[in-house]
C-alpha positions in Angstrom: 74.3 128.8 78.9 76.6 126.8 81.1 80.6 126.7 80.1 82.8 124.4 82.1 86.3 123.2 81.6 88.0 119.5 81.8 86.7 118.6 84.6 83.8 121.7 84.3 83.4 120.4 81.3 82.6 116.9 82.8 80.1 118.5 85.0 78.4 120.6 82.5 77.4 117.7 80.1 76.2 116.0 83.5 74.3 119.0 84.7 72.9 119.0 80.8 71.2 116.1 81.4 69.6 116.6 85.2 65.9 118.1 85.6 66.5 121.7 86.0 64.3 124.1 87.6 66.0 126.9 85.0 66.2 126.9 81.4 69.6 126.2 79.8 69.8 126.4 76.5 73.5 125.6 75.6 75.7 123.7 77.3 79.6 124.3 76.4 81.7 121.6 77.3 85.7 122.7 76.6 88.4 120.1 76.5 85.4 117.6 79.0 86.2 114.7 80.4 83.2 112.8 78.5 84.1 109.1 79.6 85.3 108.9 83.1 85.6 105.2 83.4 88.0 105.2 79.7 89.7 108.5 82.1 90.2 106.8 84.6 92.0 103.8 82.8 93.8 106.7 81.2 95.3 108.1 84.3 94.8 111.1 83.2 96.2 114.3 85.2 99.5 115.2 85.9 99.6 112.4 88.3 96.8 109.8 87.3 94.4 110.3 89.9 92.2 113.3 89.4 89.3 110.9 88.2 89.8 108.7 91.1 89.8 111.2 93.5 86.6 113.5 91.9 84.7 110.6 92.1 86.1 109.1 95.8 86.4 105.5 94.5 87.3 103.3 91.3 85.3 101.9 88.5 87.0 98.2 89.7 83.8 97.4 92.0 80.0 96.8 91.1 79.4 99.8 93.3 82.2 102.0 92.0 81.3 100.9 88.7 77.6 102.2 89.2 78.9 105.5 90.2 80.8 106.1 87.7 78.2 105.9 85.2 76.0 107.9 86.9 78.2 110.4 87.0 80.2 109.9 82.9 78.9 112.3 80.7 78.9 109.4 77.5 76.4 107.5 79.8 73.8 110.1 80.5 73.2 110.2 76.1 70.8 110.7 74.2 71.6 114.7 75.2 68.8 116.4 76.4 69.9 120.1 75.7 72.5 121.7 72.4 75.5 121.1 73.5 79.2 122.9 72.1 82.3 120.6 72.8 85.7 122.3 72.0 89.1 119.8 71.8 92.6 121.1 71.0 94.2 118.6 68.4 97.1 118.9 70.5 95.6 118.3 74.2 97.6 115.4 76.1 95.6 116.3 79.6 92.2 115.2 77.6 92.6 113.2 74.4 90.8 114.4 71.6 90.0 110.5 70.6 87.5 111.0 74.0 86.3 113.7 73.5 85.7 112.5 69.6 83.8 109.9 70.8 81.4 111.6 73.0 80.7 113.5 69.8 79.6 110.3 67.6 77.7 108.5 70.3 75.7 111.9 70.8 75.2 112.4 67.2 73.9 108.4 66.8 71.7 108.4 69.4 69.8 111.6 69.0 66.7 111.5 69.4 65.4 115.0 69.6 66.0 116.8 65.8 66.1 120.3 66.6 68.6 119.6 69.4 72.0 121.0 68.0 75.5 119.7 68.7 78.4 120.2 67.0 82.4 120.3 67.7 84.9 122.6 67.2 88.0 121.0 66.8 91.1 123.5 66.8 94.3 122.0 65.3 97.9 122.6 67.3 95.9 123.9 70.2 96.3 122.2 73.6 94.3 122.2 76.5 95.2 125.1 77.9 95.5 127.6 74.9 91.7 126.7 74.0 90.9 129.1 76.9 93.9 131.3 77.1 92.4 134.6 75.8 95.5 136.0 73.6 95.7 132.5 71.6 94.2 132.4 68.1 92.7 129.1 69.5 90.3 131.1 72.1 88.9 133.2 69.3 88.2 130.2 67.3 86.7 129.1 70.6 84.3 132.3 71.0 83.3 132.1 67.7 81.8 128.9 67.8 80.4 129.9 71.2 78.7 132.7 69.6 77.4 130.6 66.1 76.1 128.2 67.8 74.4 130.7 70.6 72.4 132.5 67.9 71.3 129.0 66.5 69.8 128.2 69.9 68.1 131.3 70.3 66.6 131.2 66.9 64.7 128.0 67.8 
């Protein structure tokens, strides 16, 4: 299982879709940055240029523009592996629209039946209280981590 975070998050759907010389059966992507191009025209982060800087250039050139979707999590679907995503209702540091459509490209385009995905969407929970262990949003969190674990090992 692989569990990253906003930007982790971003890199766990990537890593999801790369040959790997291990098995991973789940990949849990909480709160990801799913479209980086759509982030980037975003500006999201506290001041509008984490995308920019992960990636070291802009989506505004042919060659930037080819980075970037190697690198965008919604351009590397179909999904190769089960994937979890988690998205707070509330979350202005990665909108929930993203990370919503991420969810309904995945689910069109997949091609592989017994690969599960699903989404657990927790209502007045933002992006940090999704992983902040005392908030009745992580254990909403876990559980879905743990439902969807038992799934995957079951197949």
């Amino acid at each position: 299982m692989l569990v990253g975070h906003s930007a982790g998050g971003a890199l766990v759907l990537w890593l999801g879709e790369q040959e790997l010389r291990v098995n991973v059966r789940l990949i849990v992507a909480v709160a990801p940055v799913t479209d980086l191009e759509d982030g980037y025209r975003r500006r999201l982060s506290d001041e509008g240029d984490a995308i920019e800087l992960y990636m070291k250039c802009t989506p505004d050139t042919a060659e930037g523009l080819r980075e970037y979707s190697k690198a965008s999590p919604i351009r590397l679907l179909p999904a190769r592996r089960n994937i979890l995503l988690v998205v707070g209702s509330e979350d202005r540091d990665v909108p929930a629209d993203m990370i919503e459509k991420y969810y309904q490209k995945a689910a069109k385009e997949k091609q592989d039946s017994d690969l599960l995905l699903q989404i657990v969407k927790i209502p007045e929970a933002d992006h940090y209280d999704i992983l902040s262990r005392g908030h009745l949003a992580w254990k909403k969190v876990k559980d879905g981590i743990v439902e969807i674990w038992k799934a995957c090992t079951e197949l």
